[in-house]
N, C-alpha and C positions, 0 to 999 in steps of 0.2 A: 042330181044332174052330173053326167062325165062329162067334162070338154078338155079335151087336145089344145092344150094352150099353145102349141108351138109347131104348125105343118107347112107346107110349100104349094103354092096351086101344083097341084098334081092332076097330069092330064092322062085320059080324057075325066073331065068332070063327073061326070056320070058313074063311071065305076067307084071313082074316092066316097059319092053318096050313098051307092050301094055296099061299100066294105064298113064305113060309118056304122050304116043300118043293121050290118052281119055281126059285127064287133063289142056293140050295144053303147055307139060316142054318142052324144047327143047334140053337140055343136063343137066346132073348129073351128080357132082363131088363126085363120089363114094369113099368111104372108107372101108377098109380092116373090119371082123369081125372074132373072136374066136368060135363062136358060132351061130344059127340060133333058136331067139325063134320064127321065127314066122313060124315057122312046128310044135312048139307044138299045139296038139289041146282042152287043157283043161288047168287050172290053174294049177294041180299036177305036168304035163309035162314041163308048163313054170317053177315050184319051179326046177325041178329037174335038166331044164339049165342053171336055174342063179347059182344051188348049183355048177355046174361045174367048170362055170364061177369063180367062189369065191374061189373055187379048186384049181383050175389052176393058180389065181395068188397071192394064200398063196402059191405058191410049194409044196403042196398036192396031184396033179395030173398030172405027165406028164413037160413038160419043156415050161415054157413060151417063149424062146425064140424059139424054135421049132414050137410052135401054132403061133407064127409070122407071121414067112415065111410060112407057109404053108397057114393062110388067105391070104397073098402078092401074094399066084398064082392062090388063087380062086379068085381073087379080077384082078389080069391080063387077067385070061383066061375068065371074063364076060367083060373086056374095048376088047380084042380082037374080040368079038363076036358082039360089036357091038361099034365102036372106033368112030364113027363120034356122038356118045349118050353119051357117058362116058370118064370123066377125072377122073385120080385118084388120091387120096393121100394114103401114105404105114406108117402104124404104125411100129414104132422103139420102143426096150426097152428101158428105164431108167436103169440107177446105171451103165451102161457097162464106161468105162472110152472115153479119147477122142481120141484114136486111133483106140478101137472096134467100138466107136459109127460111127467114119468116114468110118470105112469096112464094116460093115454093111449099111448103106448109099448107099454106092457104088454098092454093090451088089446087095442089096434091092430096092431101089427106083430108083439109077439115070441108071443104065441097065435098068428096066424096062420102062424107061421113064416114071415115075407118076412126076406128077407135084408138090406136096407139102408132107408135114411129118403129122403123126396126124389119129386117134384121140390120144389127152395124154389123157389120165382117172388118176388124181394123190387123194393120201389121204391127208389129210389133214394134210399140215407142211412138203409137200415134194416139194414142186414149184422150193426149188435149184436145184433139179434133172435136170431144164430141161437146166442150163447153158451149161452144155454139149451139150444140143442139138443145140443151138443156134450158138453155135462155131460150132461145125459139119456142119450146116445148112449154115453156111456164108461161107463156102469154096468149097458148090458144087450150084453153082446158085445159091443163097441167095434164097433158098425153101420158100416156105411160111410152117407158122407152123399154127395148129388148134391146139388149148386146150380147153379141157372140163371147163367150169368156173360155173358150179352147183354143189351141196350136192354132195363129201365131200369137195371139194374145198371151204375153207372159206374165207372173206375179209383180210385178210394178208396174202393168198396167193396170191390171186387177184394182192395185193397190190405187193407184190414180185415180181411176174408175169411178171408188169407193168415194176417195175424197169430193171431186166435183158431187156424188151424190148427195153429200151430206152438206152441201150447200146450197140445194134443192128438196129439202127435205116434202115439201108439197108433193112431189113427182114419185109416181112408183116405178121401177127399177127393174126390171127383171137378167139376171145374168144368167146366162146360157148353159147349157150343158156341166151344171154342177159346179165349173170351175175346172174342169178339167183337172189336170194330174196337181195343180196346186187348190184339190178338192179342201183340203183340212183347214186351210187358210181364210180361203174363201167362204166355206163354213162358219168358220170362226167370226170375220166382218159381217156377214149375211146376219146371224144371229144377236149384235150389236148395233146395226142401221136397221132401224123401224122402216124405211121406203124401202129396204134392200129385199128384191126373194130368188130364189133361185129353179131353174128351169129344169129339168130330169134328163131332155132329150138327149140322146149320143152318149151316154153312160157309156165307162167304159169297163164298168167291173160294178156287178154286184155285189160285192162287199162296202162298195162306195154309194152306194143308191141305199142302199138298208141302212148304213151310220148316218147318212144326211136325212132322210128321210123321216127317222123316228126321232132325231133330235133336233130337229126344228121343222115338224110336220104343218107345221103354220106360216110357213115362209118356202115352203115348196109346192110347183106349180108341173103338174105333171104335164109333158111334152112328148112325143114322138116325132118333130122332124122329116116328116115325107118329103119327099119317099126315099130318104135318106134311113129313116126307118121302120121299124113295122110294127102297124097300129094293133095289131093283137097281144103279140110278143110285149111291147110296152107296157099295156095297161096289165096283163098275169103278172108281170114284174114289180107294179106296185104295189098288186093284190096280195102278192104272194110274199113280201118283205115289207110292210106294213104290220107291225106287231097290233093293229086292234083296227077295227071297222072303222072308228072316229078318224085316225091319222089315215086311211085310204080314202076316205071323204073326203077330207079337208085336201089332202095333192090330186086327188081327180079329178075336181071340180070346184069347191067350197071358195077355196082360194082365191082362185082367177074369176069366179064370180063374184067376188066382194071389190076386188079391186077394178073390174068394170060395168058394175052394176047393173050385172045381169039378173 
């Protein structure tokens, strides 16, 4: 089985099932989103949804915690449309303490049935935010949690990251995009924390997908990021830098199916 451990409802729905089907994914562990750039049709219209985006979570425009829940049911009502395609994970704020972060939990994710918490998008120097979530997380199913681990996320957050990880050892972990340019490092912890694995999507160099990949092909979890990125292109790139059919199994699918018991 391939699944895309890591995409964004990407609209309209219907095409994302039909490129699935063209591509040969067999399910997508989809994630909530604030915004949709990929209806802009020019770069102006993309500036004007990242300025939103950048809006909304200085508290500029409108209430973050509001733009939450309200991706959390466009993000149920596209698993409902087609449930036997999509798994979800439901982003939760930061900063709420650990009795909002559990009520919200509860309402948000584990009602809905999604399987895991995420994406965190944190800035930089803010990685204790997520202790709260971690405790939230270990007393509803022990969630799996996704964190973004690229620009602004730096290696001491990474490194922090790591830590609160390994005092949750129950909880699986998944860190984002390789680790970004402190790929080696993160690497390096990833392959030391048994909860820790790491995400493919946003690769920025294949030279760095092919080192991570075949040296710790059991802690990588193959991603694509829609439509931030492209689900063809992704998957030749694990195929194709994967030194043996066993390690392209195990990041295309193997992985993220053991870890949510698919």
């Amino acid at each position: 089985m391939i699944i895309d451990g890591h995409s964004h409802v990407t609209l309209p729905i219907e095409e994302h099932i039909q490129l699935m089907d063209q591509v040969g994914i067999d399910k997508t562990i989809l994630f909530s989103t604030t915004f949709h750039p990929e209806l802009a049709n020019n770069a102006q219209e993309v500036k004007e949804k990242m300025k939103y985006l950048n809006d909304l979570l200085a508290g500029k425009k409108g209430s973050m915690l509001e733009a939450r829940k309200a991706s959390i049911m466009e993000l149920v009502n596209a698993i409902k449309q087609y449930p036997n395609r999509y798994i979800g994970f439901g982003a939760v704020p930061v900063g709420l303490s650990l009795n909002e972060t559990k009520e919200y939990i509860e309402e948000n994710i584990v009602r809905n049935n999604l399987a895991g918490v995420g994406e965190f998008s944190l800035g930089a120097g803010q990685a204790h935010l997520l202790e709260v979530i971690f405790e939230a997380a270990r007393e509803y199913h022990k969630l799996p949690i996704w964190i973004h681990a690229f620009n602004p996320f730096t290696l001491k957050d990474i490194q922090e990251t790591v830590s609160i990880a390994n005092q949750f050892p129950e909880i699986p972990v998944i860190l984002g995009h390789l680790g970004g340019t402190n790929w080696i490092e993160t690497m390096d912890m990833v392959a030391e924390t048994p909860n820790l694995y790491l995400d493919t999507s946003a690769f920025y160099s294949t030279f760095v997908l092919s080192t991570i990949i075949n040296e710790i092909p059991e802690k990588c979890i193959f991603g694509v990021d829609m439509p931030y990125g492209d689900l063809e292109l992704s998957k030749q790139a694990i195929l194709k830098y994967a030194k043996t059919s066993d390690i392209s199994k195990a990041v295309l699918g193997d992985n993220i199916a053991k870890i949510l018991n698919i």
